[in-house]
Backbone bond lengths (Angstrom), bond angles and torsions (degrees), N, CA, C in turn:
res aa  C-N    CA-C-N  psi(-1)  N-CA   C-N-CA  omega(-1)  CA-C   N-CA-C  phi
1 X - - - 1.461 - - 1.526 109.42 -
2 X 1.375 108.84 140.45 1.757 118.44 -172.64 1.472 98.73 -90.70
3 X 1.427 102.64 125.18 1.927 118.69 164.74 1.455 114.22 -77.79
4 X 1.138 110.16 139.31 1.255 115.67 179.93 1.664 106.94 -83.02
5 X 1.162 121.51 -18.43 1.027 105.70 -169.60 1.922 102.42 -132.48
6 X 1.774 108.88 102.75 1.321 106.05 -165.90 1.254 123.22 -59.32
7 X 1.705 115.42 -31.14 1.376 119.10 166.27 1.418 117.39 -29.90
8 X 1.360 105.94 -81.47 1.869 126.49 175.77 1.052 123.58 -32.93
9 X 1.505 138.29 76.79 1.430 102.11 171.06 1.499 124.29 -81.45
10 X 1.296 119.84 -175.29 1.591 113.76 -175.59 1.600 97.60 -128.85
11 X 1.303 115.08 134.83 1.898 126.48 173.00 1.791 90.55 -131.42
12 X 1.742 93.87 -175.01 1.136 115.47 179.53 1.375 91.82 -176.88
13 X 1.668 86.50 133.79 1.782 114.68 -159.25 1.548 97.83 -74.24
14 X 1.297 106.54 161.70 1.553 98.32 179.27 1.608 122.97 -110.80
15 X 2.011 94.40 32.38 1.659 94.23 -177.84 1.366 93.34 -66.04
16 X 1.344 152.07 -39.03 1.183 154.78 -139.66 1.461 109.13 -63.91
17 X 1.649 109.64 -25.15 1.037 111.65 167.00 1.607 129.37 -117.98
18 X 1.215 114.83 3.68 1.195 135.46 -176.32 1.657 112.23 -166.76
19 X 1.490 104.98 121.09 1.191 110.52 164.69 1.699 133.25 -101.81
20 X 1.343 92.17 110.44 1.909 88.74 169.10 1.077 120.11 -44.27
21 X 1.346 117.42 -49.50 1.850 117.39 -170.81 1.791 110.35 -68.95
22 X 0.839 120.39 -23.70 2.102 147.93 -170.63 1.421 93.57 -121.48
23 X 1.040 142.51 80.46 1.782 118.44 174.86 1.388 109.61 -88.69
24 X 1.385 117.06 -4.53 1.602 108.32 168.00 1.355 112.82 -87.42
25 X 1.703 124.80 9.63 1.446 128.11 -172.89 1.773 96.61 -76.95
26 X 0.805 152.42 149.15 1.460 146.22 -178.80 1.398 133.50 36.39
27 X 1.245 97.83 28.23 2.363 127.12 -175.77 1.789 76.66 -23.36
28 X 1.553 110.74 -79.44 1.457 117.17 -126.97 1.574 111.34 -85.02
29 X 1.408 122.93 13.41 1.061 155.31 176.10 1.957 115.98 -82.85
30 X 0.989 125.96 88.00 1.966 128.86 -133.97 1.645 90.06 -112.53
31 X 1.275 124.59 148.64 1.643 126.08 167.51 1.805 116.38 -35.80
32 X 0.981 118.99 -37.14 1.158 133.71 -179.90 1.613 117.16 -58.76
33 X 1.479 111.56 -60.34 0.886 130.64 157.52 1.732 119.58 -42.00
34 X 1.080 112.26 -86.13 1.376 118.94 157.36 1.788 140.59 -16.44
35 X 1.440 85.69 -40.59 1.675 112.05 174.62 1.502 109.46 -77.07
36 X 1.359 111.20 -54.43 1.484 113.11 165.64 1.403 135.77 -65.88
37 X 1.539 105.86 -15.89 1.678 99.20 172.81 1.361 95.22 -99.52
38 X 1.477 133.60 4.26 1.305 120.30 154.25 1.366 127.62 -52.30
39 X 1.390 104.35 -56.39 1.971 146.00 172.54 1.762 89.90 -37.10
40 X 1.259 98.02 -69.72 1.611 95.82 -175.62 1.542 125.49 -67.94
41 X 0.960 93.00 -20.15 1.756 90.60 176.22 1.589 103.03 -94.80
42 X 1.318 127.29 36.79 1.314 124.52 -171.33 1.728 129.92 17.48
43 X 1.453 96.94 47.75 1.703 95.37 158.15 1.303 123.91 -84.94
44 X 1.473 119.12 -166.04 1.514 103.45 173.59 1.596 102.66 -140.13
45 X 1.264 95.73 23.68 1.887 106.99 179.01 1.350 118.74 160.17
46 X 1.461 103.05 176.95 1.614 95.80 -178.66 1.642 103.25 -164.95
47 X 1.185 137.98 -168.62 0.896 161.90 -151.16 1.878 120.77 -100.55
48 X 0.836 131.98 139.76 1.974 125.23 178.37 1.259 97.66 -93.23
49 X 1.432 120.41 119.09 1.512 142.24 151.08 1.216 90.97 -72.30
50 X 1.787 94.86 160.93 1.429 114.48 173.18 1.567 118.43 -69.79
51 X 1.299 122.08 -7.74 1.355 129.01 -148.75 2.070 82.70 -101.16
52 X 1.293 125.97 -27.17 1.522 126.58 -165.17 1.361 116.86 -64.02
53 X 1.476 113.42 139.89 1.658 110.03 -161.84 1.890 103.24 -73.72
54 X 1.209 98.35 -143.77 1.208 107.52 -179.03 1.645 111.70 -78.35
55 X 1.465 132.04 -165.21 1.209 130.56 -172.81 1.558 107.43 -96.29
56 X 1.577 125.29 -29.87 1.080 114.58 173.44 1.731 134.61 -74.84
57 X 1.559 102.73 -19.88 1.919 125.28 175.27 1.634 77.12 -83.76
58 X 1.290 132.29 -82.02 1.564 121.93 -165.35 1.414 100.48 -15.61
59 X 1.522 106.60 -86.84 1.496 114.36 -158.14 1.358 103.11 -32.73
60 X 1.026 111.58 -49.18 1.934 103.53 -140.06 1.665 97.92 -75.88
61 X 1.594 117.87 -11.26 1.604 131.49 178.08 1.578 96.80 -71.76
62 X 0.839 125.41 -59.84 1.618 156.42 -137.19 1.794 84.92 -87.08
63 X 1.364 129.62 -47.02 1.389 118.42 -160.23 1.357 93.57 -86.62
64 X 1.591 121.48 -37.58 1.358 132.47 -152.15 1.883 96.77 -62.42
65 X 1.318 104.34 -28.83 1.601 106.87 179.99 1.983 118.71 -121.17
66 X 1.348 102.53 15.78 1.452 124.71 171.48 1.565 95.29 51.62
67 X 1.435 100.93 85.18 1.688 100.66 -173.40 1.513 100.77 -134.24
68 X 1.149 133.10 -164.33 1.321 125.29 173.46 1.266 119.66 -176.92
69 X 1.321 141.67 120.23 1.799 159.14 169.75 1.657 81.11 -32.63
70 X 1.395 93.87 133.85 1.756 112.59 138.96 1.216 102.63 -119.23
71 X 0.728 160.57 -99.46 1.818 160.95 -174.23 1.460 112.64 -78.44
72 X 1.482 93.66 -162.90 1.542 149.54 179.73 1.462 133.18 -174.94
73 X 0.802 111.05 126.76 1.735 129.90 164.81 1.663 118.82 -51.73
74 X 1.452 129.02 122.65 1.278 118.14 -149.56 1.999 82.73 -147.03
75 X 1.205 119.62 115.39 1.282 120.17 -168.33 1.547 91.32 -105.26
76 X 1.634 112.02 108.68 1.614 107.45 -172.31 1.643 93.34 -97.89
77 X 1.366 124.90 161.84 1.143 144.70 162.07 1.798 122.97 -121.81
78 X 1.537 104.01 49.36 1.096 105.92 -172.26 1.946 132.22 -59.08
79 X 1.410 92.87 -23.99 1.257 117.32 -178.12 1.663 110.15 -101.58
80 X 1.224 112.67 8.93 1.603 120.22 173.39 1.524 92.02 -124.83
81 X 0.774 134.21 -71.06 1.354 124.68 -140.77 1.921 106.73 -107.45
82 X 1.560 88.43 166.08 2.005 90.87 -171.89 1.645 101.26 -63.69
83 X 1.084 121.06 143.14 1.182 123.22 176.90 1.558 122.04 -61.64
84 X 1.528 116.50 -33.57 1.300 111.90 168.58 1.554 126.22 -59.48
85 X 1.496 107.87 -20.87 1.356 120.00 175.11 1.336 107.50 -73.47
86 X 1.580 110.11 -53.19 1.572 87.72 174.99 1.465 131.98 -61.01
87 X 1.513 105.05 -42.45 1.369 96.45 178.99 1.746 127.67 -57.17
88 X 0.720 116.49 0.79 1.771 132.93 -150.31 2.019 76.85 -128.74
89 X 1.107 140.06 -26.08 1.796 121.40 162.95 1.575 86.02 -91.02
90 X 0.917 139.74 -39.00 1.898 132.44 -163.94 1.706 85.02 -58.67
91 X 1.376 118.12 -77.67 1.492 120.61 -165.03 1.379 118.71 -26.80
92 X 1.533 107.82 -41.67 1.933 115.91 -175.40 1.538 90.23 -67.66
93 X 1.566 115.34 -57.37 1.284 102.46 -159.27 1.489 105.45 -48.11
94 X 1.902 118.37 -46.25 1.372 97.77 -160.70 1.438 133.29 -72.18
95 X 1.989 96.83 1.61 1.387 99.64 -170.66 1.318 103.59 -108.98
96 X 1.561 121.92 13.01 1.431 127.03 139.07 1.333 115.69 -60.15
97 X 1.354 125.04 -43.49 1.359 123.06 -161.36 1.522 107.33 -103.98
98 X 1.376 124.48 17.45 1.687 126.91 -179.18 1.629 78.42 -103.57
99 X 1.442 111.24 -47.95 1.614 100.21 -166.72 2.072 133.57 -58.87
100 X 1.403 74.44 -10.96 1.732 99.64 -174.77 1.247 100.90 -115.47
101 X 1.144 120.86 20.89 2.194 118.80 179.14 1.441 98.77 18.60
102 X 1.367 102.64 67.56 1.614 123.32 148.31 0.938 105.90 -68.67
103 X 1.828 125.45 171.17 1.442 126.45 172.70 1.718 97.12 -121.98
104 X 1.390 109.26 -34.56 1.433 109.48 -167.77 1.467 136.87 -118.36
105 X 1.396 139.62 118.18 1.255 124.18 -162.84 1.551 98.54 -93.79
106 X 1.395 132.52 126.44 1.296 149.60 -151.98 2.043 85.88 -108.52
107 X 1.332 102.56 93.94 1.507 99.83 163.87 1.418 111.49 -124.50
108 X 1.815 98.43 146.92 1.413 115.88 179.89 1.323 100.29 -146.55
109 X 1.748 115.20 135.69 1.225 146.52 171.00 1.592 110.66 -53.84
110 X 1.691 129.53 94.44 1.071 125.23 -161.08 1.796 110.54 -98.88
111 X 1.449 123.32 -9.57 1.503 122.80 171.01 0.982 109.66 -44.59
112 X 1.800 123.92 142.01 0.919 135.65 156.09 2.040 113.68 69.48
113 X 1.258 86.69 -11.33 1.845 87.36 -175.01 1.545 112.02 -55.04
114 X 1.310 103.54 157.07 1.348 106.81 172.12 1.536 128.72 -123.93
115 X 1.049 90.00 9.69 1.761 108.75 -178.80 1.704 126.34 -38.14
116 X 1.927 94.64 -27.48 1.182 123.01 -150.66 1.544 90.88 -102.57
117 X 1.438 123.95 -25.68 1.857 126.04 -138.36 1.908 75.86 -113.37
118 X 1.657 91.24 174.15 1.172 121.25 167.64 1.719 122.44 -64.39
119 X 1.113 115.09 -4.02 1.709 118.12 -147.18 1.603 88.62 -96.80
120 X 1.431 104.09 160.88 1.500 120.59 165.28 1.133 103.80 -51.37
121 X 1.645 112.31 141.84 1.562 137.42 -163.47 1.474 87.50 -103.08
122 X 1.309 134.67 -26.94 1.314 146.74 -137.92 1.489 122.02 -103.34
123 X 1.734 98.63 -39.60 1.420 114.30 -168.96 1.632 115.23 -147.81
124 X 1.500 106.54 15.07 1.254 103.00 -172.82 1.471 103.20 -143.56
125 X 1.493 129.80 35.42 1.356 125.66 -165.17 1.824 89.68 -101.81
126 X 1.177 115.52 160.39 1.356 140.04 -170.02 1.621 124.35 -70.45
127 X 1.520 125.21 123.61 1.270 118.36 -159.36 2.049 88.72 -106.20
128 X 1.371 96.53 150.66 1.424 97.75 -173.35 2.183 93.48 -100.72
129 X 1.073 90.97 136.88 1.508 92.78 159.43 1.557 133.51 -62.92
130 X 1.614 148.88 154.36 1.264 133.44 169.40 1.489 112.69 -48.23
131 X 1.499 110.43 -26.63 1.970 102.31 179.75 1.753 114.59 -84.54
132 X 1.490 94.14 -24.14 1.208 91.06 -165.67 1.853 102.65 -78.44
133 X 1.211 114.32 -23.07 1.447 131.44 -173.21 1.543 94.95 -80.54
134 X 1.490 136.85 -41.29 1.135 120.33 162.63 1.547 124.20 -49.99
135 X 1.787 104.66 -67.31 1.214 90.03 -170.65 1.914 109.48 -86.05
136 X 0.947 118.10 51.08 1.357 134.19 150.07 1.223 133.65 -101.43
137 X 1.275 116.97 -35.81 1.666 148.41 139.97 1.875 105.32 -33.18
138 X 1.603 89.49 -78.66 1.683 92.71 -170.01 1.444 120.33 -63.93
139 X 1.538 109.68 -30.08 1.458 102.52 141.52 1.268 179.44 -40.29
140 X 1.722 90.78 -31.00 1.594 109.92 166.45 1.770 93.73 -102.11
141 X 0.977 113.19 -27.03 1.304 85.20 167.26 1.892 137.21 -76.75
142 X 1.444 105.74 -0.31 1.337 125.81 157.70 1.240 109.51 -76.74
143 X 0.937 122.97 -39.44 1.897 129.07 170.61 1.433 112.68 -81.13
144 X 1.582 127.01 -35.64 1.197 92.81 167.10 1.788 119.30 -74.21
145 X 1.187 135.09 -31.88 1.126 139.03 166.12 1.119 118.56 -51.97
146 X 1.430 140.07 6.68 1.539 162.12 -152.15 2.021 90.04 -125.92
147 X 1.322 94.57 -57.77 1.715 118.84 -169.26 1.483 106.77 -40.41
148 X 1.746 90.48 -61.34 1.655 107.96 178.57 1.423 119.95 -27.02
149 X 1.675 95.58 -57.35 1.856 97.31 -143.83 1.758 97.29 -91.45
150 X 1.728 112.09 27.42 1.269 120.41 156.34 1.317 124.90 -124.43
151 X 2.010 102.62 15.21 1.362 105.97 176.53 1.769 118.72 69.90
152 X 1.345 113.51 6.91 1.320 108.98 162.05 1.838 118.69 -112.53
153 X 0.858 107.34 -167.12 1.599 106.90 -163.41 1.839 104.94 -120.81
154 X 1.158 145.07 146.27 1.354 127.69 179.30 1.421 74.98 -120.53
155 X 1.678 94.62 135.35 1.476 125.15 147.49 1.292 133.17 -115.58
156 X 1.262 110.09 125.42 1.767 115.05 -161.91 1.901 103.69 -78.07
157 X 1.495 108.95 108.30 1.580 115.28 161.14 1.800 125.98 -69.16
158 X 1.505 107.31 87.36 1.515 106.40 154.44 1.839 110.92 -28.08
159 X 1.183 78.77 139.26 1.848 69.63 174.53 1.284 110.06 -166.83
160 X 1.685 123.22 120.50 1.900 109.71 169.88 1.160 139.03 -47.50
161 X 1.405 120.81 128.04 1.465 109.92 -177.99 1.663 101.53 120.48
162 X 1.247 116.65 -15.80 1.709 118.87 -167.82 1.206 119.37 -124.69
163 X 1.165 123.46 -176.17 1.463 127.67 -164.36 1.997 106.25 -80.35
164 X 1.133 98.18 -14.43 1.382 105.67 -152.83 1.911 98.21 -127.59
165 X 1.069 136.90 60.73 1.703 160.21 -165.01 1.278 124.75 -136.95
166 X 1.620 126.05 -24.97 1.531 110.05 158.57 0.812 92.77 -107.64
167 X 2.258 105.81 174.89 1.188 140.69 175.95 1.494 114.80 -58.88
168 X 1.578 111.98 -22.29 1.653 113.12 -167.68 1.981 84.42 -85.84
169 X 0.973 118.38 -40.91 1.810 124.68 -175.34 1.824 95.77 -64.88
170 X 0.973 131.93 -84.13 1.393 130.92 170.46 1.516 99.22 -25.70
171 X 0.728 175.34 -72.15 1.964 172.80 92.42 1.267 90.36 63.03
172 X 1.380 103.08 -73.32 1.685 103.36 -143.24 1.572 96.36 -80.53
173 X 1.537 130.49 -27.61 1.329 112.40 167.28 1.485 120.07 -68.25
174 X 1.467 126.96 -50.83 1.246 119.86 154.62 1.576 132.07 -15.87
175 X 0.982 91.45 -62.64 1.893 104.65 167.46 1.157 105.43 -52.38
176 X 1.200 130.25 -43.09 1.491 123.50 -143.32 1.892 104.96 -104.71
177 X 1.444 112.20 -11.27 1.197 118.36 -179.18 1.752 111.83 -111.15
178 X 1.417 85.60 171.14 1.813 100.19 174.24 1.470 116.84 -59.95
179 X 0.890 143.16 69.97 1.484 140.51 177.80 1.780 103.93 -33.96
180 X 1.373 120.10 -7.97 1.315 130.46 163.93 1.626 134.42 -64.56
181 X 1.668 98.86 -38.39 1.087 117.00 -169.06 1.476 117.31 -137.78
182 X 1.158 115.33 -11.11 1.476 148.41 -179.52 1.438 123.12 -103.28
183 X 1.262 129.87 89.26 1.711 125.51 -157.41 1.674 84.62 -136.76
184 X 1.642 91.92 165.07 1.477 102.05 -166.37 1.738 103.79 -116.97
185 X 1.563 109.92 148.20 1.111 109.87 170.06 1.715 119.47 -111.04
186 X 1.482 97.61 84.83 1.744 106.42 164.37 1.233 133.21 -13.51
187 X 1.676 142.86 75.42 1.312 135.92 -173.23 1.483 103.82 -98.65
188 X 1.301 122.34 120.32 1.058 127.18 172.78 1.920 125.56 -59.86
189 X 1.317 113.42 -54.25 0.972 126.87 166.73 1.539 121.28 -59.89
190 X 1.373 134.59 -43.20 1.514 143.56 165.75 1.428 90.35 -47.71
191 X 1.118 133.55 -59.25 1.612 130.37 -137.58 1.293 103.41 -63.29
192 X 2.033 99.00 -50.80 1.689 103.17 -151.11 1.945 80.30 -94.96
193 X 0.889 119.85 40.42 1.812 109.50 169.28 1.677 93.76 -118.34
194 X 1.380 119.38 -17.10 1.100 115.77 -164.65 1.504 103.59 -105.07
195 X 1.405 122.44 -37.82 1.923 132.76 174.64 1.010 111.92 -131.44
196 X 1.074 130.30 20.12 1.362 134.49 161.94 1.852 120.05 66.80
197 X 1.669 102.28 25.50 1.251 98.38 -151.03 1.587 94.54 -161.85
198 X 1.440 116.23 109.39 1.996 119.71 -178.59 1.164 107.04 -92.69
199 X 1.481 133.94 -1.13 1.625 105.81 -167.07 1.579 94.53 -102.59
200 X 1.048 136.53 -36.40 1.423 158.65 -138.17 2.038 96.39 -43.99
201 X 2.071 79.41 -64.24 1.643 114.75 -177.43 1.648 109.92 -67.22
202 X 1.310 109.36 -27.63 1.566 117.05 168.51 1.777 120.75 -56.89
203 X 1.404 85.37 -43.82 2.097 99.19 -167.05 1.417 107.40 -94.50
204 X 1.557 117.00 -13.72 1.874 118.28 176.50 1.344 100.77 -90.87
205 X 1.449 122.28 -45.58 1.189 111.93 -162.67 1.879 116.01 -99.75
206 X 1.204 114.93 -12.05 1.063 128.06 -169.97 1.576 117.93 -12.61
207 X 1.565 113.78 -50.13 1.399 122.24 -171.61 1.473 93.59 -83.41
208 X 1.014 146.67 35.99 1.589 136.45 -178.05 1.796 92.95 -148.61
209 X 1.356 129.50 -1.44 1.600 120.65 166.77 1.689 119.82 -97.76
210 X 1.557 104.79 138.24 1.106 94.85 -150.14 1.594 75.09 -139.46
211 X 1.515 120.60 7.12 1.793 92.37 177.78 1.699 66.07 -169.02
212 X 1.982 97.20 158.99 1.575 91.61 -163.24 2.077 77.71 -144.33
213 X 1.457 91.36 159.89 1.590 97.07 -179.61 2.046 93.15 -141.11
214 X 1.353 104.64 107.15 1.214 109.05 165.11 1.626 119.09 -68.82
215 X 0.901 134.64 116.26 1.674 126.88 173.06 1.444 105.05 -145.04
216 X 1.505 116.28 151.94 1.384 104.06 -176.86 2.022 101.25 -146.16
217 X 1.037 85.45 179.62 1.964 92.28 -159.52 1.525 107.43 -119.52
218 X 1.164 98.04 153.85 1.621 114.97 175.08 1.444 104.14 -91.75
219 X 1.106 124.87 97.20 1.451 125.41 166.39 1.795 136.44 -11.28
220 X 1.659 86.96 -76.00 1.362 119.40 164.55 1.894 114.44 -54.24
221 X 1.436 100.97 -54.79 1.748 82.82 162.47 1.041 130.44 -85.48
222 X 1.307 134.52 0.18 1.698 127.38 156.20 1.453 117.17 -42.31
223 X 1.826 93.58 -56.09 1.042 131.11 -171.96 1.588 97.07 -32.03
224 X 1.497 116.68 -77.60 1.266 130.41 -167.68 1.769 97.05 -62.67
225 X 1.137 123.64 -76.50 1.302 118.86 179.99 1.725 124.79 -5.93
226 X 1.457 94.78 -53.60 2.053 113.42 178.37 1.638 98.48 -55.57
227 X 1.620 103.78 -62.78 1.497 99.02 -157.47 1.840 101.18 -75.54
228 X 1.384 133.56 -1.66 1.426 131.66 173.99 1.407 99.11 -97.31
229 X 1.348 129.86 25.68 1.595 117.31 -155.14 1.853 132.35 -20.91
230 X 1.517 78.02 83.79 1.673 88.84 -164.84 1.342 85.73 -99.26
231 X 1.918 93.62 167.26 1.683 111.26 -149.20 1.869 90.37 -88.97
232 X 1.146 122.45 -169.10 1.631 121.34 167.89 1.481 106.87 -60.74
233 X 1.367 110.99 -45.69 1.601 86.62 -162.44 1.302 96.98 -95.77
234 X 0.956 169.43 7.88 1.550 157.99 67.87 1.571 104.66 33.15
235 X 1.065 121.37 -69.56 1.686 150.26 -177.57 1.510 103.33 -43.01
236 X 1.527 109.87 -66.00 1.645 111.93 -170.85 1.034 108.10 -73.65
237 X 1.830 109.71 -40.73 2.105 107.44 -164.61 2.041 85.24 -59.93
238 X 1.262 134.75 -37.67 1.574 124.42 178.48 1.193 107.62 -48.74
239 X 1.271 142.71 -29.42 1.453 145.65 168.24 1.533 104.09 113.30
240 X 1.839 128.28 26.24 1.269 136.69 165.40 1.641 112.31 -31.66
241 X 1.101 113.75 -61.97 1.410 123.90 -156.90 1.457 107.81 -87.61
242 X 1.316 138.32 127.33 1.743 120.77 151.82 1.111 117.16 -162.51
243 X 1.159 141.47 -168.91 1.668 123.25 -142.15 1.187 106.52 -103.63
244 X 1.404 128.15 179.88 1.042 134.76 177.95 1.671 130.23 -44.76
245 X 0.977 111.79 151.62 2.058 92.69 -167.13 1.703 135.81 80.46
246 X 1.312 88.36 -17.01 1.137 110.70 -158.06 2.010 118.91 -89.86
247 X 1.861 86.74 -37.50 1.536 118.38 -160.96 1.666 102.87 -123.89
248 X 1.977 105.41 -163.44 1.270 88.51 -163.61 1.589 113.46 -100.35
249 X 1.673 96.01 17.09 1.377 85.88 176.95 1.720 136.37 -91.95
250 X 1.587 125.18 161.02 1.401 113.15 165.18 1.114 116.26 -129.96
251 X 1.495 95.34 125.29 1.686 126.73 -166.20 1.655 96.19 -79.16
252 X 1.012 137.18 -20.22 1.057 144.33 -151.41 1.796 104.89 -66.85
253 X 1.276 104.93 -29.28 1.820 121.72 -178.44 1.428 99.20 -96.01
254 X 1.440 130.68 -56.82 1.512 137.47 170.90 1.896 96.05 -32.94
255 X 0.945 105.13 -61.59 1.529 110.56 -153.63 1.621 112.11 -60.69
256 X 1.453 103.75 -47.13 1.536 134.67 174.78 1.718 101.99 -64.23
257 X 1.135 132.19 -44.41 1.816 120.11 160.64 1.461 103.85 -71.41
258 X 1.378 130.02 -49.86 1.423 108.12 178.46 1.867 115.83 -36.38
259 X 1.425 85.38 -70.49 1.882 79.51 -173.37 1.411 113.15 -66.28
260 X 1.161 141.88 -0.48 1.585 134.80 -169.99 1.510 94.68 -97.40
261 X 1.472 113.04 -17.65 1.340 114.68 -179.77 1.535 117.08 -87.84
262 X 1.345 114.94 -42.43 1.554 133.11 156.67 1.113 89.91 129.22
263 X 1.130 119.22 43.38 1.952 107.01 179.33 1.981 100.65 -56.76
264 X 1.395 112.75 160.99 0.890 108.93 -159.27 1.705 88.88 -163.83
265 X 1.317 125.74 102.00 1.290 138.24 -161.33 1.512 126.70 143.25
266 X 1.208 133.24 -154.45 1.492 137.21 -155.30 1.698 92.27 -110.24
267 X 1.428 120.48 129.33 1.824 123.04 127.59 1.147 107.51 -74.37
268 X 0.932 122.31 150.73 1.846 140.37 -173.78 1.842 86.02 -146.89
269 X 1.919 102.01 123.86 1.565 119.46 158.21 1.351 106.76 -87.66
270 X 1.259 127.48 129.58 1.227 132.99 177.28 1.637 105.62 -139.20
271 X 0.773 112.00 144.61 1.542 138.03 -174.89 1.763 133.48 -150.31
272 X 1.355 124.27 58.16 1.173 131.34 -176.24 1.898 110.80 -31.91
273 X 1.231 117.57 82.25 1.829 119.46 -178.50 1.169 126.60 -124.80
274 X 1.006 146.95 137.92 1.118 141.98 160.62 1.602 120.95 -47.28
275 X 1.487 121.65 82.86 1.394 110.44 172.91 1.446 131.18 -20.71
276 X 1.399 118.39 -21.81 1.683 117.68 -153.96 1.910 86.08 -99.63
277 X 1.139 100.81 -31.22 1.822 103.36 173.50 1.223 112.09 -76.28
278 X 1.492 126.78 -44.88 1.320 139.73 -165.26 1.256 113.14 -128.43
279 X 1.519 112.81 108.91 1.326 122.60 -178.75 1.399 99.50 -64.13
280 X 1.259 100.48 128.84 1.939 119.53 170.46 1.214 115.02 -58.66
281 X 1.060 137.52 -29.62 1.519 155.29 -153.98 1.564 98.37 -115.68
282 X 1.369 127.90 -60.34 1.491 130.61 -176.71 1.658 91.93 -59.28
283 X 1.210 139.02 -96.63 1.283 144.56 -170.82 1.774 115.45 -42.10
284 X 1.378 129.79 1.47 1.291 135.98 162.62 1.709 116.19 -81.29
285 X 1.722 101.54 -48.57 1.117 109.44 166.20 1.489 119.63 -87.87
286 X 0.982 125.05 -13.57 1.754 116.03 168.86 2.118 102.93 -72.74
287 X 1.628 96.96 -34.97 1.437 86.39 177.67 1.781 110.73 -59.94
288 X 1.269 110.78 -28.89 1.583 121.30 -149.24 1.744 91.83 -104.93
289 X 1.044 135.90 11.49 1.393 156.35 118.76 1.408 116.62 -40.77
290 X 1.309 103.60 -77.89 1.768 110.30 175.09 1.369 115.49 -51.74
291 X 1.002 116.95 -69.22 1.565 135.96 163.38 1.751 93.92 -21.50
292 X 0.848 147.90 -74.70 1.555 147.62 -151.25 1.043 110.92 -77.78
293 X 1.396 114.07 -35.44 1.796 132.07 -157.37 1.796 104.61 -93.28
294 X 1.302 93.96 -39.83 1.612 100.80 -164.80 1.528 113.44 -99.99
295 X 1.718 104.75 -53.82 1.606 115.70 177.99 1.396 125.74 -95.50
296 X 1.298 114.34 -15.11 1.756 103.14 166.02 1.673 104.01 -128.78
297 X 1.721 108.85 23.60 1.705 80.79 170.76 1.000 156.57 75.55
298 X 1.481 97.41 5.53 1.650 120.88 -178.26 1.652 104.32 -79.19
299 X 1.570 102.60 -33.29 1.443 98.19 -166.24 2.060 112.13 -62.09
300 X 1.767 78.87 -33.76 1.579 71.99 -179.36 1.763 134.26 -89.44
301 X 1.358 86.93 -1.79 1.660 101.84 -174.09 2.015 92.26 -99.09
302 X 1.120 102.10 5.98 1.497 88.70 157.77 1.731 115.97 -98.54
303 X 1.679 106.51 -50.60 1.670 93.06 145.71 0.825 131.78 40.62
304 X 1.745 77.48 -132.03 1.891 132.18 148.78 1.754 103.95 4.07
305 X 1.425 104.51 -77.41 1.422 103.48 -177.79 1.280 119.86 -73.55
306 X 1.279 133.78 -10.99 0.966 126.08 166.63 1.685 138.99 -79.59
């Protein structure tokens, strides 16, 4: 399917069918598999699960259906661990992702997170100290300058459960980093689970996003989620998260500042679900429905001609 807009490309992550955080959520669900209900739901790429082989079996999957890596997921421990250690796991990652002409290194601040644990997602996620926010700062900016000299870009993931999840936290890291080497990755769904509110982080930070994750929410189960204070993954297996079209958000204004702005990079559909609830394949193309109908206009320039 032809994009209207060549800048943009469009993927969809492949938790939908496999979860890193749950890895028995979609076991029997294989790269192969996955790659092809991409093909059919007309994306043009997607994301590295933990479950993806090396870069040379990737590629040759990936060409066989003209598909293509935008990222990876990069779990930094800047505030746990010696920094030379991390940078020296950043390096493998990035020469995983030079080998797959990735564009983006997907980093998130993993101390103290709870994304992973039993605890409220809601009321118990982790406050960073002024030192620890420094050398967290001076850190990704050692990693993004790490990023460079492999030709990819590090984008910092907001994310629930972590030190780094509201708009006032996105501020103060922004501030505190290289706007050189340091770019942000826009999640729609994290944001408004965290302030109840996606454009806010869209219109401050705009010139600092460099990789974007559409996801959108069920109202009514947040709703319940807060007052059961269940942990994140508690949250999604409830069916919190799901793709576009689906929930209460409209991308339709998100999408319209992206391009008026010239964004120039990957949307990534993401949807944290339980495959066995949510067909991977049904909910790729209902997203890729919306997507046609609502944000590039196909729905109505068919119409038109008609």
């Amino acid at each position: 399917m032809v994009m209207k807009n060549e800048a943009i490309s469009w993927g969809i992550a492949p938790i939908g069918w496999r979860n890193d955080d749950v890895p028995e959520l979609g076991a029997g669900n294989n790269l192969q598999h996955l790659l092809s209900d991409i093909v059919v739901a007309g994306f043009q790429g997607t994301e590295v699960g933990g479950f993806f082989p090396e870069p040379d079996i990737l590629n040759k999957e990936l060409n066989l259906r003209n598909l293509k890596i935008a990222g990876r997921w990069f779990s930094s421990f800047l505030l746990r661990d010696d920094l030379e250690e991390v940078v020296r796991s950043f390096r493998a990652h990035c020469l995983y992702l030079k080998a797959t002409q990735a564009s983006v290194a997907v980093v998130s601040e993993q101390t103290r997170s709870i994304q992973k644990t039993d605890k409220n997602v809601f009321t118990e996620k982790p406050i960073f100290s002024d030192e620890e926010w420094r050398r967290l700062c001076s850190g990704l900016n050692r990693l993004g300058r790490v990023a460079e000299e492999y030709g990819v870009q590090l984008v910092y993931h907001h994310h629930m459960g972590t030190g780094v999840q509201t708009l006032e936290e996105v501020d103060r890291l922004m501030a505190g980093t290289d706007p050189a080497c340091v770019h942000l990755l826009y999640d729609t769904g994290h944001i408004y689970v965290s302030d109840g509110d996606y454009t806010a982080l869209l219109v401050r930070h705009m010139d600092r996003i460099r990789h974007v994750h559409f996801k959108d929410v069920r109202p009514s189960i947040l709703d319940q989620c807060k007052k059961k204070g269940l942990s994140f993954i508690q949250s999604f297996l409830s069916g919190l998260f799901t793709v576009p079209g689906d929930g209460c958000m409209d991308f339709t204004e998100v999408y319209k500042r992206l391009e008026a702005y010239g964004y120039r990079g990957w949307i990534i559909i993401e949807a944290e679900q339980d495959p066995a609830l949510a067909n991977p394949l049904e909910y790729a193309l209902k997203s890729r429905k919306y997507i046609d109908e609502h944000l590039l206009g196909f729905g109505k320039e068919r119409e038109e001609m008609t």
